[in-house]
TORVO-381166 format. One record per residue (C-alpha): x, y, z. Coordinates in steps of 0.5 Angstrom, whole numbers, plus 500, padded with zeros to 3 digits. Example, Ala and Ser with C-alpha at 12.3 -4.5 7.8 and 13.67 -1.06 7.14 Angstrom:
residues 2
525491516527498514
end
This chain:
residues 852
551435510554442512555447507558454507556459502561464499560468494566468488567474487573479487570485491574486497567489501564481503570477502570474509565473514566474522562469524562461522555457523557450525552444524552437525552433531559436535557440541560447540564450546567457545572459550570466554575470558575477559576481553581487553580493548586491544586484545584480538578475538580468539576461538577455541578450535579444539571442537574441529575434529581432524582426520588423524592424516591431517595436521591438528591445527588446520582448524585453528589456521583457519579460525585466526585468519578470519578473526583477524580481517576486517571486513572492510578497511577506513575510507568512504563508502556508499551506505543506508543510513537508519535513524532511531530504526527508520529509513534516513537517506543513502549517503556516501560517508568517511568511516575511521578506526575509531579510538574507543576500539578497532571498530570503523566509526562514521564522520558525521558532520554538524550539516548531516546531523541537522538534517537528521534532526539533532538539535545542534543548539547545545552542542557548542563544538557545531559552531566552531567546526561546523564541517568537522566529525561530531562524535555524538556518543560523547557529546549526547548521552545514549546516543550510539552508531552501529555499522554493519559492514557486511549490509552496508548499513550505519545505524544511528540512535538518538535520544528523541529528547535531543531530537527536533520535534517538526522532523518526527514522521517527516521526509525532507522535500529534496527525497521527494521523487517525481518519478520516472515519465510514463503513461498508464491506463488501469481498467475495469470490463465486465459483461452481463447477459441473462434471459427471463422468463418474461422478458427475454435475452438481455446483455450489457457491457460496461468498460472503465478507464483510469489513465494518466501520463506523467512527465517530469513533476506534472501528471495528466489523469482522466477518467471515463466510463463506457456503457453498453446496455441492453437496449443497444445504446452506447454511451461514453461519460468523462468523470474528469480530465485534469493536469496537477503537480505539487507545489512543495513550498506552499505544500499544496497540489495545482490542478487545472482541468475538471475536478472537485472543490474541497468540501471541508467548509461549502458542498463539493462542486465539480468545476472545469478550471484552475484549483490551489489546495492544500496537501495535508499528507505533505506536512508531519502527522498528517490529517487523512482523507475520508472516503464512507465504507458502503454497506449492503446485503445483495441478493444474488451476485449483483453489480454494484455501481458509485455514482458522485455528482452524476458520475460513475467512479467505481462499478464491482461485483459483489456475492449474495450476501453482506457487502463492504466497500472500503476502498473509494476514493471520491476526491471531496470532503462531504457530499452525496454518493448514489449507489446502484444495485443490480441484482442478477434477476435485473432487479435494482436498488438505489439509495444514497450516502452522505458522507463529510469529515468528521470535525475541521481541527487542526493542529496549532499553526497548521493551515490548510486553504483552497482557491478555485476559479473556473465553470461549474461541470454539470453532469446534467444538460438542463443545468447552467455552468456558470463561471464562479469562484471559491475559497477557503481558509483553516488555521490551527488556533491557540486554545486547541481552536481552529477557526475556518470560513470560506467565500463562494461566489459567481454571477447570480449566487454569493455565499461566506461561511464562518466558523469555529470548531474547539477540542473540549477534552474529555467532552469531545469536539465540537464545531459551529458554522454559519453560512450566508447566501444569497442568489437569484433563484429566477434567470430571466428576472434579476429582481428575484433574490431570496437570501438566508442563513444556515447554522451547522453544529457537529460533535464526535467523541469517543467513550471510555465505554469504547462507543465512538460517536464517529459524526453527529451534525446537524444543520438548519437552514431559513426559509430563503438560503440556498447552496449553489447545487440547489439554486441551479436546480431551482434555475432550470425547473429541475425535477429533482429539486424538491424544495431547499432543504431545511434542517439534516440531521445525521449521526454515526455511533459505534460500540464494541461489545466484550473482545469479539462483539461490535455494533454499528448504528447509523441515522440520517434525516432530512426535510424541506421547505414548503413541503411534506416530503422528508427522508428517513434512513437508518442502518444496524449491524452487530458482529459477534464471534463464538468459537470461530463461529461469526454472526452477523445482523444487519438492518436498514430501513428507508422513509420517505413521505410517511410511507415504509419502502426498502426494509431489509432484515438479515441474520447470517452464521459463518464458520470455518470448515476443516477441509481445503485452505480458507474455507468458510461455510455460510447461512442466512436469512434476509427479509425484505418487502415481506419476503423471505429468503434462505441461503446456504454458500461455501467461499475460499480461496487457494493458491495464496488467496490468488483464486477465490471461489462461492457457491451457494445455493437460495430458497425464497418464501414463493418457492424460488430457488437460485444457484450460484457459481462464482470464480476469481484469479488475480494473476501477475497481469490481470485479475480475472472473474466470472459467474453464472446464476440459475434461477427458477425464471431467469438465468445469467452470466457474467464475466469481469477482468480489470488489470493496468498497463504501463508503459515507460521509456523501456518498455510496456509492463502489465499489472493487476492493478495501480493506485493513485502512487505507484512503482516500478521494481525492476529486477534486471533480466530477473523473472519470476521475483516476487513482491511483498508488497502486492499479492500475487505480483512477480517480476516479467521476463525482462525483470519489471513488476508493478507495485501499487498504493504506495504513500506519497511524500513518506518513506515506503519499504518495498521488499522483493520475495525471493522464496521461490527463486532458483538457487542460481540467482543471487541478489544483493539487497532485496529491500529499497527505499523510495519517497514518492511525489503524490501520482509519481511512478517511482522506480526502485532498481535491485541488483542481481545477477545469474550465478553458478552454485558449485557444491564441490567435495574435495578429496586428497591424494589418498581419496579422504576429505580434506580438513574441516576448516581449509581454506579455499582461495581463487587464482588470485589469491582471493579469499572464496571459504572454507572446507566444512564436514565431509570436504564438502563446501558452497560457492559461486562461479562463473562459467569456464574452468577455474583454480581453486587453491586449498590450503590448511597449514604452512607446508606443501604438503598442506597445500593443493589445487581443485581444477573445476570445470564449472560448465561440465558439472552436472546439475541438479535442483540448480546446483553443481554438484561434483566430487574432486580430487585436490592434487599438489602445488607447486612452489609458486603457486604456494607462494601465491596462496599463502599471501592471501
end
């Protein structure tokens, strides 16, 4: 069976198609000969086989009345304008008949050409006429448009060499969008009970919110956590609160509340005050932030908790085995992260990460810069808060140099900084620093000063033996320099200050090994003065794969004072298993602290990767055996877990939801989760829309979805998923463009509409199908299709009765009437389906058909 679909409708912009898709069991043959510019499109209708009562050139009436419309007549209309296949603006534009054939072709004015990007310099006609219609595709060579009118795109190649350079991956600040005003909460639960057998019942509760308002170009964020624990202590923690908007033409974000300095030449420091940064990703080519990947092998299903300067930013759950966090957003440049891991037997592990960029280069004549000025925001009591001041400067040099320094400064402490760093080619890039301090390390003698140097070297390449040498630095310190962190730790006789420190040495190195091999190696090293105490860590991973088949080896190893602590060894086998969707059958053995530990698990996931499930079974060299069950949902509001672990002494439990709600002048909208960026598809009264952008999310009963992680001040693509849609629905455009401001709830609108999908079999007088290629027109003599195979065809229609007017050639006999009763028909699958006998015309409505 073949159908024609064809919208009933009374817009002249997609009445008519061009082309006619033809199925079946006939072969199509298309006449070809040399076509002259001005000569019109002819089909060979011959393969449109006619019954013998029909009139033998129905096909070819058919055929010509399509090949002579155009789809849409000059004038202007609103378009998608695509430049060199990227996503430009949405303007409304003049389209003439071109002179080169009957095609509409743009005018395009010297004004939108220059914010395209042309270089307009050497085209001379820009200056005379700068209002006037440039026609590109004469004036530079390879240049061309292409308009499709049925999408109501303008398509437009230029050279890159007739290109701007600053415009390449580069979205005009006017297509900025601040958004909608909203106010969001995104929120992580979890809950943990268990008994031992020599300890007892314990719980915990552990809540944390990330929420924010927007309004108008300023957004209000604040992050709090909320801890319950066994013991029954309730204790709430504030991470931050601050307002922030962007400042496009100094390209940089005004934060005025509690936040992070920049870490790019001094230590992070969390400060309640007022900071200018720089934005990078405003500018082309932008440098991206970095935030570690945290690794790890876990025991049992563990609860895993990021600290940064004393405050928890990010708590999940992770599943026996190796772990990896790739998903932080700390906010700073360099610095430390204390990652807490609790096992289910109420074990735990502490260790910390350092992290920092990986060189300070810049482009030539790029800057970057920092202002700050307010109170240091201790996250400890016993520490002061003294009021200081910062900031920085980076500026891209000549001779692929960059120099940077920066100055620190608040009443008891002062500190500049200096440096250089210089791209060597093949050799790789390397940075120099030097830092001078100087602090009274005493609070109630102003007369004890300590003053002193600190020298920093950093070097990173990558290999053409494919080693990347990610970070190695390296950082010495006299006797008598001190950060600011260490002086107020010095001031207030804290017990974790240990001494300043003396020397770091840190060093990340990668290799890949063959196409499906790869090992990761890296170091740290620290040691104070006047003291023994030192720090040593060191972590490995090799990957490798065999015929599906996956090894993993992991080791790390922590030193301090001279003696062995927290050793860990692990060998695991994954493979993939026949039977279910994603299913991956797992084996390890982990060596920590002397003791062994065996485990077998089976993990994967069904419903489109929405659910995903582990179980596992473990056997530790002291007879101690643990299972394992663990499940997780990510439904269009939330995403859900749970898990239990039976150990030989202990038992638990544990449940976790996170999800986000927004809420905007429509309405309140719930989610799995939202990023820093986020959107707001709306799909009118729509439900059920799908979202390509972000699993498992569909549009609710009034149409509205949540997206997350879009990039700010760049162009993102966001595509609705209509497979699963009923048949009655009918969108125009399914794909949007937005350009949001870092922070910003854009809203990307789709129009569409809830229709009748007719499926109709015409019939004549005598009960056979009418000819294959009549056409089929409404009461006003709009055009709807055309019959296909068997009388059957497709169309759209709203409720009610409605006149249809069949016609395939001249005479009244040629001609007659469907009578439809759209909402009488039965329905199946979401379509209308009925058979219909097509009865004769009368004279004036002949009339009225043939002026179609």
């Amino acid at each position: 069976m073949f159908f024609l679909p064809w919208r009933f409708c009374s817009s002249t912009r997609q009445r008519l198609f061009h082309f006619i898709v033809i199925g079946g069991g006939s072969a199509a043959m298309l006449e070809t000969r040399p076509v002259l510019a001005n000569q019109p499109i002819e089909f060979q209708s011959t393969f449109m086989r006619q019954l013998d009562s029909h009139a033998r050139d129905a096909g070819a009436v058919a055929l010509n009345a399509l090949a002579e419309r155009p789809d849409l007549g000059p004038g202007r209309y609103q378009v998608s304008i695509h430049v060199n296949q990227r996503f430009f603006d949405r303007r409304e534009i003049e389209f003439m008949t071109s002179s080169r054939s009957n095609d509409l072709a743009p005018c395009l004015p010297a004004e939108l050409l220059n914010e395209m990007g042309v270089k307009l310099d050497a085209l001379t006609e820009t200056q005379s006429a700068p209002t006037a219609c440039i026609d590109i595709e004469r004036l530079i060579p390879g240049a061309s448009t292409e308009f499709d009118a049925s999408q109501l795109l303008l398509s437009i190649s230029i050279p890159q060499i007739a290109m701007r350079r600053a415009v390449t991956n580069h979205v005009d600040p006017k297509l900025w969008d601040s958004g909608i005003n909203a106010a969001f909460i995104s929120y992580q639960a979890s809950a943990q009970q268990g008994r031992h057998a020599s300890s007892g019942h314990s719980s915990s509760q552990d809540l944390y919110l990330n929420s924010g308002i927007n309004l108008g170009a300023w957004r209000l964020r604040s992050n709090n956590a909320f801890r319950h624990d066994d013991q029954g202590q309730r204790e709430w923690t504030r991470a931050y609160t601050y307002v922030q908007r962007d400042l496009p033409g100094t390209r940089s974000q005004m934060t005025l509340g509690e936040t992070i300095t920049p870490g790019d030449v001094f230590r992070s420091l969390p400060i309640k005050g007022v900071q200018i940064a720089s934005d990078m990703e405003m500018l082309p080519d932008t440098l991206q932030s970095y935030a570690p990947v945290i690794r790890g092998v876990a025991q049992t299903r563990a609860k895993l908790e990021i600290r940064q300067n004393g405050f928890p930013i990010y708590s999940t759950y992770v599943s026996a085995g190796p772990y990896e966090i790739d998903d932080l957003s700390i906010g700073g440049g360099s610095g430390e992260l204390e990652i807490i891991l609790t096992e289910a037997d109420g074990q735990v592990q502490r260790f910390t990460q350092s992290y920092s960029t990986l060189s300070n280069l810049l482009r030539e004549g790029v800057w970057r810069y920092s202002a700050t000025a307010g109170r240091y925001n201790a996250a400890s009591v016993t520490l002061e808060e003294p009021m200081l001041w910062q900031g920085t400067l980076a500026l891209g040099a000549t001779a692929n140099a960059t120099v940077y320094g920066g100055l620190l400064a608040s009443d008891f402490y002062r500190a500049g900084s200096l440096g250089i760093g210089r791209n060597l080619g093949s050799l790789g890039a390397l940075s120099f620093d030097l830092t001078r301090s100087s602090a009274y390390t005493d609070p109630h003698d102003r007369g004890q000063n300590v003053q002193g140097t600190s020298f920093a070297v950093k070097y990173g390449k990558s290999f053409e033996t494919r080693t990347n040498l990610r970070f190695a630095g390296y950082r010495y310190s006299t006797e008598g320099y001190r950060d600011l962190d260490e002086t107020l730790r010095e001031r207030s006789n804290d017990s974790s200050f240990i001494g300043s420190r003396r020397s770091r040495l840190e060093a990340a190195i990668s290799q890949s090994v063959g196409t499906s091999s790869s090992f990761n190696l890296s170091v740290s090293q620290e040691n104070y003065w006047r003291t023994d105490y030192q720090q040593r860590q060191f972590q490995f991973q090799f990957n490798t794969q065999h015929k599906n088949v996956s090894y993993n080896l992991y080791a790390s190893q922590s030193l301090s004072d001279t003696r062995l602590s927290d050793r860990q060894i692990s060998f695991g086998v994954s493979m993939p298993l026949d039977f279910g969707r994603s299913t991956t059958a797992t084996f390890d053995v982990r060596e920590s602290a002397g003791k062994f530990n065996q485990r077998a698990s089976l993990s994967g996931s069904v419903d489109q990767n929405r659910m995903n499930y582990r179980a596992s079974l473990a056997n530790s060299s002291t007879n101690q055996q643990t299972a394992e069950l663990s499940m997780g949902y990510q439904a269009s509001a939330a995403s859900i877990g749970a898990g239990m672990t039976q150990g030989s002494h202990y038992n638990s439990q544990s449940l976790n939801v996170s999800g986000a709600l927004l809420l905007h002048e429509e309405g309140l909208e719930l989610g799995p989760y939202l990023g820093e960026t986020s959107g707001l598809v709306h799909v009118p009264d729509i439900a059920g829309v799908g979202v390509l952008n972000a699993t498992a999310v569909k549009t609710n009963d009034r149409g509205y979805a949540l997206i997350p992680y879009l990039r700010p001040y760049r162009i993102n693509r966001v595509v609705l998923d209509n497979s699963d849609l009923s048949p009655n629905i009918e969108i125009d455009n399914g794909v949007a463009h937005v350009v949001p401001r870092r922070g910003s709830v854009v809203r990307a609108d789709f129009a569409a509409r809830k229709v009748q999908r007719l499926i109709l079999t015409a019939l004549d007088v005598k009960g056979a199908p009418l000819p294959f290629g009549a056409q089929v027109s409404d009461a006003n003599g709009h055009q709807l299709g055309i019959i296909g195979q068997a009388g059957q065809f497709m169309m759209d229609a709203s409720g009610g009765v409605q006149t249809l007017n069949v016609r395939w050639g001249e005479t009244s006999a040629e001609h007659c009437q469907l009578q439809v009763d759209v909402d009488r028909l039965p329905e199946d699958q979401g379509y209308r389906i009925q058979q219909l006998p097509c009865s004769p015309a009368s004279q004036g409505e002949l009339f009225n058909a043939g002026n179609v």
